[in-house]
Structures are given as C-alpha cells and as structure tokens.
N, CA, C and O of each residue as an XYZ file, in Angstrom:
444
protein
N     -18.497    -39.565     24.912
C     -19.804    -39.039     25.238
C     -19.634    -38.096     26.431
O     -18.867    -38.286     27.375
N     -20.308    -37.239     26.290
C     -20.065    -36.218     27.726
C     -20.953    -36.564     28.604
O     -21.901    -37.344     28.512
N     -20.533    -35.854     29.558
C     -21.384    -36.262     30.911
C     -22.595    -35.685     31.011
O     -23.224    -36.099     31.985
N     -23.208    -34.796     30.289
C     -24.583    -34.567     30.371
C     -24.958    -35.330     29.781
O     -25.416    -36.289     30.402
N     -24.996    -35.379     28.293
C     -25.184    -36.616     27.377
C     -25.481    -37.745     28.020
O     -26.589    -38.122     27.638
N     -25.006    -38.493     28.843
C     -25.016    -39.669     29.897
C     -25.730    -39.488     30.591
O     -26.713    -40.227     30.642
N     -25.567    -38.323     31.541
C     -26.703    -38.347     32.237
C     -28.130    -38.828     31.387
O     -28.891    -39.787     31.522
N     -28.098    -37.897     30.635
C     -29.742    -37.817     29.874
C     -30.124    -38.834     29.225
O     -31.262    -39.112     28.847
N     -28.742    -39.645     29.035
C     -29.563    -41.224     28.671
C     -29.695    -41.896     29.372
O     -30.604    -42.712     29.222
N     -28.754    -41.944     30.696
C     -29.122    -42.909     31.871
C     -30.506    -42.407     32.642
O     -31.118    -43.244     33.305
N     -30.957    -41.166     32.565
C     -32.108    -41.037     33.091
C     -33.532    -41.038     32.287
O     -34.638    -40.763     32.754
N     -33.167    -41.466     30.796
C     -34.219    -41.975     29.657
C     -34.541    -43.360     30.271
O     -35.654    -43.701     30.670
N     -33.083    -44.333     30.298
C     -33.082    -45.574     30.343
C     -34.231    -46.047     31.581
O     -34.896    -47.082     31.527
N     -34.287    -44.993     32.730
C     -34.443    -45.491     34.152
C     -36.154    -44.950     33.787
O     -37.027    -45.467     34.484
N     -36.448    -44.262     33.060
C     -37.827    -43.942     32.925
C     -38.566    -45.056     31.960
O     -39.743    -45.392     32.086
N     -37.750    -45.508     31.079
C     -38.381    -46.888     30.606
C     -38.503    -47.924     31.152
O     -39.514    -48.606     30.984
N     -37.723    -48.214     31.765
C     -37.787    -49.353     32.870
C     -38.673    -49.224     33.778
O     -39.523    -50.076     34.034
N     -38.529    -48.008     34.413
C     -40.107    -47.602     35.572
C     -41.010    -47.795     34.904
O     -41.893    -48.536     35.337
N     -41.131    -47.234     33.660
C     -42.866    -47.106     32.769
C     -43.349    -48.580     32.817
O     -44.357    -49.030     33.361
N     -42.078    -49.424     31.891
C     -42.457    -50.800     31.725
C     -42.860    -51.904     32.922
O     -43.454    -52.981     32.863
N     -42.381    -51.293     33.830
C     -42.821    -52.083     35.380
C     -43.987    -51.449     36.062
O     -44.233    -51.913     37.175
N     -44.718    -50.539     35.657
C     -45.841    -50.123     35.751
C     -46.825    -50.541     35.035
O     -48.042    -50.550     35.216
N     -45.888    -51.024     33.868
C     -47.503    -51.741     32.827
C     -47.704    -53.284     33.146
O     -48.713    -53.959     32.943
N     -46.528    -53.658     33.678
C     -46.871    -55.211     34.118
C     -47.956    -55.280     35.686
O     -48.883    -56.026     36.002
N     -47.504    -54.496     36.157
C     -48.036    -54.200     37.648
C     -49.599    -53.374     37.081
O     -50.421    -53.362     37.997
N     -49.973    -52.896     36.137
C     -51.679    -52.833     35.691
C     -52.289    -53.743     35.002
O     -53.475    -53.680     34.678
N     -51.506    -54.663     34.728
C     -51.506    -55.953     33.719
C     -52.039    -56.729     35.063
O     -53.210    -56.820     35.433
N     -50.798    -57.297     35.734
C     -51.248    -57.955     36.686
C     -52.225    -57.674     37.597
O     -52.558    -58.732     38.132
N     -52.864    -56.712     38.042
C     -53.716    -56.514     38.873
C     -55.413    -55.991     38.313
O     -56.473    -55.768     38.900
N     -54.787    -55.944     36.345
C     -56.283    -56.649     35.914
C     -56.401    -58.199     35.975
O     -57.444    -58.691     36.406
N     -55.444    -58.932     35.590
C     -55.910    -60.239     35.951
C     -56.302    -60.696     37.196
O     -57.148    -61.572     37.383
N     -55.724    -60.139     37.993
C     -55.971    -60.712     39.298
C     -57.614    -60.000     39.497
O     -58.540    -60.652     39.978
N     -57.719    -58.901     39.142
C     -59.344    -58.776     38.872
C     -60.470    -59.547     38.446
O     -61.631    -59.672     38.834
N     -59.678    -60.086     37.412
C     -60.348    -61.195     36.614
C     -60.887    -62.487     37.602
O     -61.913    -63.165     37.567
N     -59.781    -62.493     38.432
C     -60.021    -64.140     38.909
C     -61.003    -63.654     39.999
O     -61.944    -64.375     40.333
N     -60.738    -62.079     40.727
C     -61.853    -62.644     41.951
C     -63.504    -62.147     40.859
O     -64.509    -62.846     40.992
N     -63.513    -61.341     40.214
C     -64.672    -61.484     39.354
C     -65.025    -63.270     39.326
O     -65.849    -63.523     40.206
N     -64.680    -64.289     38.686
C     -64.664    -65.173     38.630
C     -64.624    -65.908     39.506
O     -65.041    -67.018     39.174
N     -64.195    -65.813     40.896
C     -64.179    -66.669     41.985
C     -65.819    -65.965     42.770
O     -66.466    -66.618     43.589
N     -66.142    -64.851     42.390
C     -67.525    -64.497     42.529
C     -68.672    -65.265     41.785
O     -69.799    -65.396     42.263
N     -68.436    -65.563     41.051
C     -69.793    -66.482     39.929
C     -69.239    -67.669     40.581
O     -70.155    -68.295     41.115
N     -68.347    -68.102     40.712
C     -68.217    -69.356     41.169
C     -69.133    -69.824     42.323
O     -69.837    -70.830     42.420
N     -68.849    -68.490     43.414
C     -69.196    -69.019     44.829
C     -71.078    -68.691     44.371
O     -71.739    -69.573     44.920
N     -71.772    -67.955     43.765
C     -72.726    -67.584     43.487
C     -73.197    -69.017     42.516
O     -74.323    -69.464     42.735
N     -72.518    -69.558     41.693
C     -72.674    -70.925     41.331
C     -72.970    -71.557     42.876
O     -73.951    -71.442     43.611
N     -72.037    -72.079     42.996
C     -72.228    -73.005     44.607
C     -73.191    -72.946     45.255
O     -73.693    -73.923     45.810
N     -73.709    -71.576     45.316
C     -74.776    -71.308     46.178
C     -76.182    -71.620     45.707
O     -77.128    -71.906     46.441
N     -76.198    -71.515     44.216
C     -77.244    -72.584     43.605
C     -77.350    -73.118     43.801
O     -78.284    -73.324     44.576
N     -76.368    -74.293     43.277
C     -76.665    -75.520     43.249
C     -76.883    -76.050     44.574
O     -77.782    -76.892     44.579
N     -76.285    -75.806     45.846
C     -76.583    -76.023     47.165
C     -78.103    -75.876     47.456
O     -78.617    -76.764     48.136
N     -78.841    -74.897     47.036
C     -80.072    -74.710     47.144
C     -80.924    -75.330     46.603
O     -82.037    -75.605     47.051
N     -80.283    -75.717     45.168
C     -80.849    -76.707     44.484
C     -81.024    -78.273     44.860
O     -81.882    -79.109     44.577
N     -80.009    -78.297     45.509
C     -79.298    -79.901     45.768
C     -80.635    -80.230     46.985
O     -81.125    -79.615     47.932
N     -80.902    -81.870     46.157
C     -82.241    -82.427     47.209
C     -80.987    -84.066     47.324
O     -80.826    -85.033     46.579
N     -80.429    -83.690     48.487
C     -79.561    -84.972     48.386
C     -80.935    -85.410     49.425
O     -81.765    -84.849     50.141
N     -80.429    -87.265     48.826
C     -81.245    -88.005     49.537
C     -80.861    -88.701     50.916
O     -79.687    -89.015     51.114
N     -81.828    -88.940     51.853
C     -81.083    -89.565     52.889
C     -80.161    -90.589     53.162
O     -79.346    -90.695     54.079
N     -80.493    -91.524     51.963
C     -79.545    -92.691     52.183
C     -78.157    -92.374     51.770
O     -77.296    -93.172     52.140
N     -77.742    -91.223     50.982
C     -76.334    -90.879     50.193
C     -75.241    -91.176     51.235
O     -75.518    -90.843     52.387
N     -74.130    -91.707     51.031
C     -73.197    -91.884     52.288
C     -72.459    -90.685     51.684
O     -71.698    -90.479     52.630
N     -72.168    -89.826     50.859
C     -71.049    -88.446     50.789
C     -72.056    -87.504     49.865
O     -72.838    -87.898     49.001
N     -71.803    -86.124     50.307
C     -72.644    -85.177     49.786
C     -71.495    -84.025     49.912
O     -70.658    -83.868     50.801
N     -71.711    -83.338     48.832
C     -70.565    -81.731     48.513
C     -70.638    -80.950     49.754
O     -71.577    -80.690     50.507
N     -69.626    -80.704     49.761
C     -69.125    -79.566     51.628
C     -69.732    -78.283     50.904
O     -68.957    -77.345     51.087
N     -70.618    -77.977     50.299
C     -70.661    -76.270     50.032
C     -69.960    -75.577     51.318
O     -69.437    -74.483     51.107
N     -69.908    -76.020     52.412
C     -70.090    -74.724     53.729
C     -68.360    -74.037     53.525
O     -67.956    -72.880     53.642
N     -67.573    -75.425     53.151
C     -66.322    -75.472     53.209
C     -65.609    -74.942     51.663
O     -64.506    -74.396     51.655
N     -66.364    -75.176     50.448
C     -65.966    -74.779     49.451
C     -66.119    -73.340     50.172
O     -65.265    -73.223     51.051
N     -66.853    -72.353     50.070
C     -67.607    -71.078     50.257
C     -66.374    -70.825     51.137
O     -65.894    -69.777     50.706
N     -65.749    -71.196     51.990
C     -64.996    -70.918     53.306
C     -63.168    -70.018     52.300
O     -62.601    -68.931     52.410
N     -62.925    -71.305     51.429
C     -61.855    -71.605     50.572
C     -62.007    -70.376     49.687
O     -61.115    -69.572     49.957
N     -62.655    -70.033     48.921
C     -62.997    -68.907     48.155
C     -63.253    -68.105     48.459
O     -63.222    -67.168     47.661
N     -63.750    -67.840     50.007
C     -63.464    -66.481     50.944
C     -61.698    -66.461     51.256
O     -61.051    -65.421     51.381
N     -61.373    -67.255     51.306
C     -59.631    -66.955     51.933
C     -58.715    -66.719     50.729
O     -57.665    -66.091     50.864
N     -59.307    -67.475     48.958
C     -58.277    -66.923     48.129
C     -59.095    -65.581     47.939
O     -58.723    -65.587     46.766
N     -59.548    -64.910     47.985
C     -60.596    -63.803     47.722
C     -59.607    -62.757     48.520
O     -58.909    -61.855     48.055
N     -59.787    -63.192     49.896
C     -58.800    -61.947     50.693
C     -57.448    -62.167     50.676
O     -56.691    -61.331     51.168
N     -57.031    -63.198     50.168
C     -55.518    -63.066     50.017
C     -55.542    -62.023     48.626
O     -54.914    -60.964     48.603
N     -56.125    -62.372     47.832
C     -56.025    -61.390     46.534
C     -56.338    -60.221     46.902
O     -55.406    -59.480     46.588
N     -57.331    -59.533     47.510
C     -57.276    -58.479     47.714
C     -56.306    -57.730     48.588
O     -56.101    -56.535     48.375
N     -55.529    -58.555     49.831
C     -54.337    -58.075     50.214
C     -53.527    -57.796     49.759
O     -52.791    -56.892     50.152
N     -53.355    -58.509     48.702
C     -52.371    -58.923     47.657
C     -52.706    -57.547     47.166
O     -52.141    -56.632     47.766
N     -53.425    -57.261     46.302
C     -53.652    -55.763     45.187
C     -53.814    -54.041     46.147
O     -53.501    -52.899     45.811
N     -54.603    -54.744     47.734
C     -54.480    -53.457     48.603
C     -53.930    -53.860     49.812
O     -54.807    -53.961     50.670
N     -52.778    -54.139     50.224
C     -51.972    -54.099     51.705
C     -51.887    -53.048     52.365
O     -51.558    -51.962     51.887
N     -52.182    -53.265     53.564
C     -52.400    -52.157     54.470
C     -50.964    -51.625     54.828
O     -50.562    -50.471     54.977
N     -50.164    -53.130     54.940
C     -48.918    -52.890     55.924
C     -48.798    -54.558     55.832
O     -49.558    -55.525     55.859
N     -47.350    -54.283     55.705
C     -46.276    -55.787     55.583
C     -46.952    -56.533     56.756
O     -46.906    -55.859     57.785
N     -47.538    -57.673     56.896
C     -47.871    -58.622     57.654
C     -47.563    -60.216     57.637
O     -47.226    -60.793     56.603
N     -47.683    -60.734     58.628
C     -46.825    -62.307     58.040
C     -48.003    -63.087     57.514
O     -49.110    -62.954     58.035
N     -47.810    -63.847     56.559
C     -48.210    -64.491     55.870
C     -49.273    -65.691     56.189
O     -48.866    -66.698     56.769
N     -50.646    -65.567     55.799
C     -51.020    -66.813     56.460
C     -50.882    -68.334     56.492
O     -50.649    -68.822     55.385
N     -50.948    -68.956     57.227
C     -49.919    -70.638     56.815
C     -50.786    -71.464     56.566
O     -50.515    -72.570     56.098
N     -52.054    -71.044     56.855
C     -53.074    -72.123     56.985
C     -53.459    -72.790     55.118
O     -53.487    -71.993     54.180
N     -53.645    -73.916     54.970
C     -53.720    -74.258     53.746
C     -54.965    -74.854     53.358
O     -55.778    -75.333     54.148
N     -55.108    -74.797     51.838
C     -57.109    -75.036     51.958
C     -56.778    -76.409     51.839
O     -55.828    -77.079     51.433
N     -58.350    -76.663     52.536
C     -58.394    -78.336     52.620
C     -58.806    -79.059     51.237
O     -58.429    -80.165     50.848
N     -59.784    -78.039     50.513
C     -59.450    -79.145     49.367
C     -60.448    -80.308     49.514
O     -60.888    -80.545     48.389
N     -60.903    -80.999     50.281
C     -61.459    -81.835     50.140
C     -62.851    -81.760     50.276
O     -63.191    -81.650     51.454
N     -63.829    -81.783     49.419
C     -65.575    -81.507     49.601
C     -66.355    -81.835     49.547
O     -67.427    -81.427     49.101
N     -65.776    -83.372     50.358
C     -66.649    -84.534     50.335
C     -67.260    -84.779     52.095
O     -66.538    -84.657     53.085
N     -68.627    -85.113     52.117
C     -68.867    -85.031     53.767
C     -69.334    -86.268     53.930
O     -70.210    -86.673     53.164
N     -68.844    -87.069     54.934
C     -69.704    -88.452     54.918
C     -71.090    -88.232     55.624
O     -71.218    -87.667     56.710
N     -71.882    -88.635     55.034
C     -73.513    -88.389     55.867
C     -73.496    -89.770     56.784
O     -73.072    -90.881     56.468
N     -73.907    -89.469     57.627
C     -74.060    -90.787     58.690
C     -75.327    -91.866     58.720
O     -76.422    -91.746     59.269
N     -74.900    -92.733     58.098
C     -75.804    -93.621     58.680
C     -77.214    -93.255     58.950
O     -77.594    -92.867     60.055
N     -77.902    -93.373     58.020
C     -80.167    -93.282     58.675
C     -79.955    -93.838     59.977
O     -78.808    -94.216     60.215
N     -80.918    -93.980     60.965
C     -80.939    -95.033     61.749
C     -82.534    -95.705     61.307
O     -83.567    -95.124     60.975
N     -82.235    -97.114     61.461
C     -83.556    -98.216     61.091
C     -84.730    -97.630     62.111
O     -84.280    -97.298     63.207
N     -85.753    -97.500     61.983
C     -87.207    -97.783     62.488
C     -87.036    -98.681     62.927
O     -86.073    -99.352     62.557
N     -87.991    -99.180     64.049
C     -88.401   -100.887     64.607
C     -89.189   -101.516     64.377
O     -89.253   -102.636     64.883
C-alpha cells in the first residue's frame, strides 16, 4: 500500500471514530436531559403533595420535603456541570442524606 493510500485511510479511520464519539456524547447529554426534565416534575410533584399534606399533630414522623427539594437541587447542578463546565473544579464530597423522615416532637398535654 503506498503512503498516501495510508495516509487517506488512517485519516478516514480517525474521522469515524471522532464522528462516532460525538454521537454518544449527543446521546448522552439527551439523556441526561431527560433526567433533569424529570427530576423537575418530581420536585414540582413534592411540592404538591407538601401543600397538600394535612399531617396531623399527633404523627411521630412526617416526609422532610425541605430536604428532599435540597437533594434534587444538588443532582440538578451536578448534571448541569456535568453537560456545561465552566472550568475543571474539584469535585463535591458532600453526599445526599437520603433519609426523609422527620421525627415530630411530642404535643405537649394541656392541664
């Protein structure tokens, strides 16, 4: 094979490979579209039902909305860092809590 010949296929080869890593990288960053679309109805869910919610006084645990809402703001901007980075930054460490249960305290008795 001659050396132009080569050339012109090694620089076919390197344009398919770029193309094809461009379609995963529009692939991926429609899904990742997908989820904060979806982590939007979610938190817009939450916010219903929070409004909705007539917890009663005696309940000893009632849903953290304040803290769900908190959690879905932080995967929200990690994704969007994620799809628009300004500039290489270190990573945040902090981890969601996860847990969205609140103990309500105790009524206190009348006399």
């Amino acid at each position: 094979m001659s050396t132009t010949a080569f050339r012109c296929f090694l620089l076919l080869s390197l344009t398919i490979v770029q193309g094809s890593s461009y379609a995963a990288s529009g692939y991926e960053q429609e899904q990742l579209g997908l989820i904060q679309q979806q982590l939007d109805t979610i938190e817009r869910l939450a916010t219903r039902a929070e409004a909705a919610n007539t917890a009663e006084p005696h309940e000893r645990y009632r849903f953290d909305y304040l803290r769900l809402s908190q959690d879905i703001q932080r995967i929200c901007n990690g994704v969007q860092g994620y799809l628009s980075p300004s500039r290489a930054q270190p990573r945040d460490s902090t981890e969601l809590v996860g847990d969205y249960r609140l103990d309500t305290p105790p009524a206190e008795s009348s006399p």
